[in-house]
Structure formats: C-alpha cells, structure tokens
Chimera marker file (.cmm) of the C-alpha trace (Angstrom):
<marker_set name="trace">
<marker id="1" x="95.578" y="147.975" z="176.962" r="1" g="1" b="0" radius="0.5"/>
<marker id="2" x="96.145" y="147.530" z="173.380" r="1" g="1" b="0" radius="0.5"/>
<marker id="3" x="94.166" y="147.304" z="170.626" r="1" g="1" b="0" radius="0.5"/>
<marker id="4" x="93.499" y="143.850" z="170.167" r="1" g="1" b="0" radius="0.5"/>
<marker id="5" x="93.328" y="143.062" z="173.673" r="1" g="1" b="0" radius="0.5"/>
<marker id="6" x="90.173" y="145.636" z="173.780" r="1" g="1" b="0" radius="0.5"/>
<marker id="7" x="88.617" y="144.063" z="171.474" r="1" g="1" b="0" radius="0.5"/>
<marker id="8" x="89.104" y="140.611" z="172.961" r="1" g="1" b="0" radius="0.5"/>
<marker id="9" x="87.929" y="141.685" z="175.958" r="1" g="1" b="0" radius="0.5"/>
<marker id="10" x="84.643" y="143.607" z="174.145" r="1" g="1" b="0" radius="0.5"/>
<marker id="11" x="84.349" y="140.027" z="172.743" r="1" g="1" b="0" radius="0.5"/>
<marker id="12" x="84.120" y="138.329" z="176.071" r="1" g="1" b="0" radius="0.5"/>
<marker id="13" x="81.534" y="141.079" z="177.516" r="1" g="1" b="0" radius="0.5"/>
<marker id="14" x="79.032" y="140.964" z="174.421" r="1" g="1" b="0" radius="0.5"/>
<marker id="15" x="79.026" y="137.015" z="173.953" r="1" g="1" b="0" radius="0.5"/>
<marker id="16" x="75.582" y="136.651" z="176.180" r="1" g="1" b="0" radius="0.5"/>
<marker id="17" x="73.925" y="138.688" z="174.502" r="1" g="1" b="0" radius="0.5"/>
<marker id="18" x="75.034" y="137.196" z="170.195" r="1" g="1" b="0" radius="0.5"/>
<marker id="19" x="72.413" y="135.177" z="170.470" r="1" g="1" b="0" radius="0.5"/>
<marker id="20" x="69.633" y="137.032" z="172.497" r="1" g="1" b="0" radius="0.5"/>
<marker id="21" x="66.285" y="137.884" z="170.323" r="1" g="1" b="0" radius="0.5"/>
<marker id="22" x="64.696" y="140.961" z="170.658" r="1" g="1" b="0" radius="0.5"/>
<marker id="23" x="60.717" y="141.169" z="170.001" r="1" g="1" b="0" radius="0.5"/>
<marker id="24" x="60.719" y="144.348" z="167.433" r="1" g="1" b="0" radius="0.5"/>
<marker id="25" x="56.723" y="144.182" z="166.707" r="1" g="1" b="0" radius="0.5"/>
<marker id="26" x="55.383" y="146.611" z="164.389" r="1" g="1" b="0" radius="0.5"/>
<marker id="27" x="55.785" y="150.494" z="165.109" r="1" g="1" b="0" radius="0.5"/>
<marker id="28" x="53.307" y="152.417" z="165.361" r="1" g="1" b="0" radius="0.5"/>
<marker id="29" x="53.561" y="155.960" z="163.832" r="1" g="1" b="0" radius="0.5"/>
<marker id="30" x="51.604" y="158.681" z="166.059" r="1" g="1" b="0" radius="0.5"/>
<marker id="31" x="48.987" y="161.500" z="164.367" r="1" g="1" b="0" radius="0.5"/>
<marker id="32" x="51.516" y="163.937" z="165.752" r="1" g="1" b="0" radius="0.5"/>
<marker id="33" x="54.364" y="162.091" z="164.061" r="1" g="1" b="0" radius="0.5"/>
<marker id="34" x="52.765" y="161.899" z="161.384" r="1" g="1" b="0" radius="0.5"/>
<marker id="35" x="51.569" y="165.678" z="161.326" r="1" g="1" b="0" radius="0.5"/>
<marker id="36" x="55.394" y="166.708" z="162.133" r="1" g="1" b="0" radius="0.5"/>
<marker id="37" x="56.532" y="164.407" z="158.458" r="1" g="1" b="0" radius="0.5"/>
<marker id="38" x="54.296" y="166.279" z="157.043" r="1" g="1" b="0" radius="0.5"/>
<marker id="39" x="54.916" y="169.736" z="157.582" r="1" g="1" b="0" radius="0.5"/>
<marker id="40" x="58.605" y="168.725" z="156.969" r="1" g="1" b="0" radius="0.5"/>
<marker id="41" x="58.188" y="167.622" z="153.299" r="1" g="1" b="0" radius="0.5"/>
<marker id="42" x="55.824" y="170.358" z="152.648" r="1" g="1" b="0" radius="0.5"/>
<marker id="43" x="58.111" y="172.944" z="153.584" r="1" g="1" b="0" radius="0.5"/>
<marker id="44" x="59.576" y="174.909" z="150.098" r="1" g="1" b="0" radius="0.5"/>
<marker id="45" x="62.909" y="173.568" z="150.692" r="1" g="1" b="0" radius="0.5"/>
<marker id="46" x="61.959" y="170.038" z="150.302" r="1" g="1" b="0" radius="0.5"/>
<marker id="47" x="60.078" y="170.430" z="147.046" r="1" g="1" b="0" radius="0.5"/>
<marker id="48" x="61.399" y="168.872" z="143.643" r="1" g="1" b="0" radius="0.5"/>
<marker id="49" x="63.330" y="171.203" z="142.384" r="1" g="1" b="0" radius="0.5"/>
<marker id="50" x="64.234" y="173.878" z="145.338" r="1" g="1" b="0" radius="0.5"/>
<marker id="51" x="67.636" y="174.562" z="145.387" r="1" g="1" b="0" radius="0.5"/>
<marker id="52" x="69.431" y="171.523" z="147.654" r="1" g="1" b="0" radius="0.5"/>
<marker id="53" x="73.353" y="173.108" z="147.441" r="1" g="1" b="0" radius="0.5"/>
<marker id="54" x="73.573" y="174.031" z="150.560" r="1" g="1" b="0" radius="0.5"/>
<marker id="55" x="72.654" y="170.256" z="151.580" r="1" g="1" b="0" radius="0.5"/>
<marker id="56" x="75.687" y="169.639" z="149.547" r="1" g="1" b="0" radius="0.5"/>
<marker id="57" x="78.146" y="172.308" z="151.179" r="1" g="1" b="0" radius="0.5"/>
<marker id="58" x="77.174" y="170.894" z="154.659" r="1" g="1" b="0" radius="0.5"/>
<marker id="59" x="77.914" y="167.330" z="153.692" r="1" g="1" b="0" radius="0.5"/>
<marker id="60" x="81.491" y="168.351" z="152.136" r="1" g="1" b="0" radius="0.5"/>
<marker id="61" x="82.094" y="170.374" z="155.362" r="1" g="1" b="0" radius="0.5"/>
<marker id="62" x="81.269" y="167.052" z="157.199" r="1" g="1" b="0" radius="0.5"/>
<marker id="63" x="83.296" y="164.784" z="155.213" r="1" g="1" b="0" radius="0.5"/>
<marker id="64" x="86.234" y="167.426" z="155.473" r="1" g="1" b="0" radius="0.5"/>
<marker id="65" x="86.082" y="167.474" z="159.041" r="1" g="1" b="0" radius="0.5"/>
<marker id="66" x="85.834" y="163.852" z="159.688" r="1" g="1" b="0" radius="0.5"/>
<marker id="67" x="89.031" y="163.366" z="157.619" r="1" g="1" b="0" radius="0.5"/>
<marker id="68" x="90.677" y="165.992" z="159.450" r="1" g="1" b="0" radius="0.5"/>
<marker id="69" x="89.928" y="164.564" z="163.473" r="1" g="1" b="0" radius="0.5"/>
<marker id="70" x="91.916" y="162.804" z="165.270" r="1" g="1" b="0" radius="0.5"/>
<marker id="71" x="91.368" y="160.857" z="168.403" r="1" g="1" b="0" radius="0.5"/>
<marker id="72" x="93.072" y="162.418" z="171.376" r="1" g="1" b="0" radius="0.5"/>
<marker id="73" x="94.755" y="159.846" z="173.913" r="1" g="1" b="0" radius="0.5"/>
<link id1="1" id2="2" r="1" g="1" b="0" radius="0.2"/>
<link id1="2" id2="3" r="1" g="1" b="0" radius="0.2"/>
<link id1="3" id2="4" r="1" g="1" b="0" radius="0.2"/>
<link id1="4" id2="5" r="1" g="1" b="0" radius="0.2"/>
<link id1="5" id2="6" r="1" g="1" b="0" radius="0.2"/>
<link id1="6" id2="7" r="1" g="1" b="0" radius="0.2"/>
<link id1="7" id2="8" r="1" g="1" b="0" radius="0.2"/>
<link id1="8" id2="9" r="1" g="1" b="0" radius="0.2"/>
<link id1="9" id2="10" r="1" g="1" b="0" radius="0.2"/>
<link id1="10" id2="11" r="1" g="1" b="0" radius="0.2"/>
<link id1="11" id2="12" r="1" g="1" b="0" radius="0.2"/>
<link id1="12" id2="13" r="1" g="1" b="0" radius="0.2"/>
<link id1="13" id2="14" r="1" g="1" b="0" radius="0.2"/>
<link id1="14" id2="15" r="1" g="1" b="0" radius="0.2"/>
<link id1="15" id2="16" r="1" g="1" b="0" radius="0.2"/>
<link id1="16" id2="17" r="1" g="1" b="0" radius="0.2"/>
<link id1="17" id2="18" r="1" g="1" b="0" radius="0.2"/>
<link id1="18" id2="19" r="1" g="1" b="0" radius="0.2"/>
<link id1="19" id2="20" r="1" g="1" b="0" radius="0.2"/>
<link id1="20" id2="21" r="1" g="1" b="0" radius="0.2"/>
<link id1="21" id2="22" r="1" g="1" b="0" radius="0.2"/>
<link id1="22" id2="23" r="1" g="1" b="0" radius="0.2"/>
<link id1="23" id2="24" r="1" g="1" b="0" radius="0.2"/>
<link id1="24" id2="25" r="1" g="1" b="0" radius="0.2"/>
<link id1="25" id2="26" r="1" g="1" b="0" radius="0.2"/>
<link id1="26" id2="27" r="1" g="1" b="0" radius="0.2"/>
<link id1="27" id2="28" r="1" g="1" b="0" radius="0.2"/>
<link id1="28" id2="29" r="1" g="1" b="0" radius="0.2"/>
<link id1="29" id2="30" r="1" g="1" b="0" radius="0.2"/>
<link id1="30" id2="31" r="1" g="1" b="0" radius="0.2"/>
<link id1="31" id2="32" r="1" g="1" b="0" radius="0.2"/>
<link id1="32" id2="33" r="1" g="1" b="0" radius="0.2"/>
<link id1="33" id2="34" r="1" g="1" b="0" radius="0.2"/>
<link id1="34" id2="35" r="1" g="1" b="0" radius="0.2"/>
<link id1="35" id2="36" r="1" g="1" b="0" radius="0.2"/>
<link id1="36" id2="37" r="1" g="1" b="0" radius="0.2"/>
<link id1="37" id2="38" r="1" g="1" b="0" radius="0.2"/>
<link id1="38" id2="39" r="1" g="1" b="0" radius="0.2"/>
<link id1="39" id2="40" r="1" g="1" b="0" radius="0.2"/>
<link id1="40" id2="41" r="1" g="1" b="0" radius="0.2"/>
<link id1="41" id2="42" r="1" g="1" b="0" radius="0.2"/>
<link id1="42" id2="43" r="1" g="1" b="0" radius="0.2"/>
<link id1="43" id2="44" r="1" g="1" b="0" radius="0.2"/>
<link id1="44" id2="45" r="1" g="1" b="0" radius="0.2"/>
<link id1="45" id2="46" r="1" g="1" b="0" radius="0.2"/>
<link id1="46" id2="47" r="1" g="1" b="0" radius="0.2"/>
<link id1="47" id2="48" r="1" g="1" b="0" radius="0.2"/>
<link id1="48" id2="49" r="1" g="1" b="0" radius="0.2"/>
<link id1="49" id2="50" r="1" g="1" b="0" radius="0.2"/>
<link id1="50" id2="51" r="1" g="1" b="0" radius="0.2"/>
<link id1="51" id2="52" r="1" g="1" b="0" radius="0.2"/>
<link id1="52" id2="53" r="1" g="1" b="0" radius="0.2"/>
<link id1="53" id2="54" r="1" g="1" b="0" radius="0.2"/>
<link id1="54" id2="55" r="1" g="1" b="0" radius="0.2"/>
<link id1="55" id2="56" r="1" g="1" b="0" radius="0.2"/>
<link id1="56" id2="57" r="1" g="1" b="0" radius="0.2"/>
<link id1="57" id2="58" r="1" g="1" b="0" radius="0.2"/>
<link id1="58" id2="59" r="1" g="1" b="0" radius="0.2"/>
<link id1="59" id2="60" r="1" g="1" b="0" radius="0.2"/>
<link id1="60" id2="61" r="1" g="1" b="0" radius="0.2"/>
<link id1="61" id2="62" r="1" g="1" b="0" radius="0.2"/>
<link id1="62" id2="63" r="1" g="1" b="0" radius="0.2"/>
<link id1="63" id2="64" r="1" g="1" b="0" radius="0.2"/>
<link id1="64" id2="65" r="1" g="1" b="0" radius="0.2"/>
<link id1="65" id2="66" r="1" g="1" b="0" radius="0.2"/>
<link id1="66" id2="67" r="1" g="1" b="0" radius="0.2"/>
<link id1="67" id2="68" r="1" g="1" b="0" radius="0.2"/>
<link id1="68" id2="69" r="1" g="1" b="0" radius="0.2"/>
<link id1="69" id2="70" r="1" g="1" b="0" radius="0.2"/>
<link id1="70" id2="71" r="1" g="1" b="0" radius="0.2"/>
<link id1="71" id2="72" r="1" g="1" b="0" radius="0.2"/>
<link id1="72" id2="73" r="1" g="1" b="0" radius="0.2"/>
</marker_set>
C-alpha cells in the first residue's frame, strides 16, 4: 500500500472519533507524587548552577542518532 493510500485509509478509520469530546476534569496530584517531585528537584544535580553538560551530551547523542535511523521495510 502506498503512502498516500495509508493515510487515506488512516483518514477513513479516525473520522468517528474528530469530533468526539473527551471529559479531561482536573488532575489530581497524589502526596506520593508529590513527595517523588520533590525529592527529584532537590537532588544536587538539579540545583541552579550544578553542572547540566552531560544533559547536553545525551541530547546531541539523541539528535545524532535520530538523524542517523532509518526505517527498515
């Protein structure tokens, strides 16, 4: 199937649902959640200041390896 067939036919399968509305209500965030967000930005390495360049490396390495893959048929 090519391409633009796919997508025609991805089309036809998802109209029902364009229009459908979702109820999203508020979220409501857990003491554990919370707890957990909390011990994550009060770890050293997510103070001002600490030393981020290995955030930096990592994100490089991603974008490096994205450009690089290619889908396999």
């Amino acid at each position: 199937m090519d391409e633009d067939k796919e997508y025609e036919e991805l089309v036809r399968i998802l109209e029902p649902f364009r229009n459908m509305r979702i109820e999203s209500g508020p979220v409501t965030l857990t003491e554990e959640y919370l707890r957990m967000v909390e011990e994550v930005e009060s770890a050293p390495e997510n103070q001002s200041g600490a030393d981020k360049t290995s955030v930096e490396v990592v994100f490089r390495q991603s974008r490096e390896h994205f450009a690089a893959a290619r889908r396999s048929r």
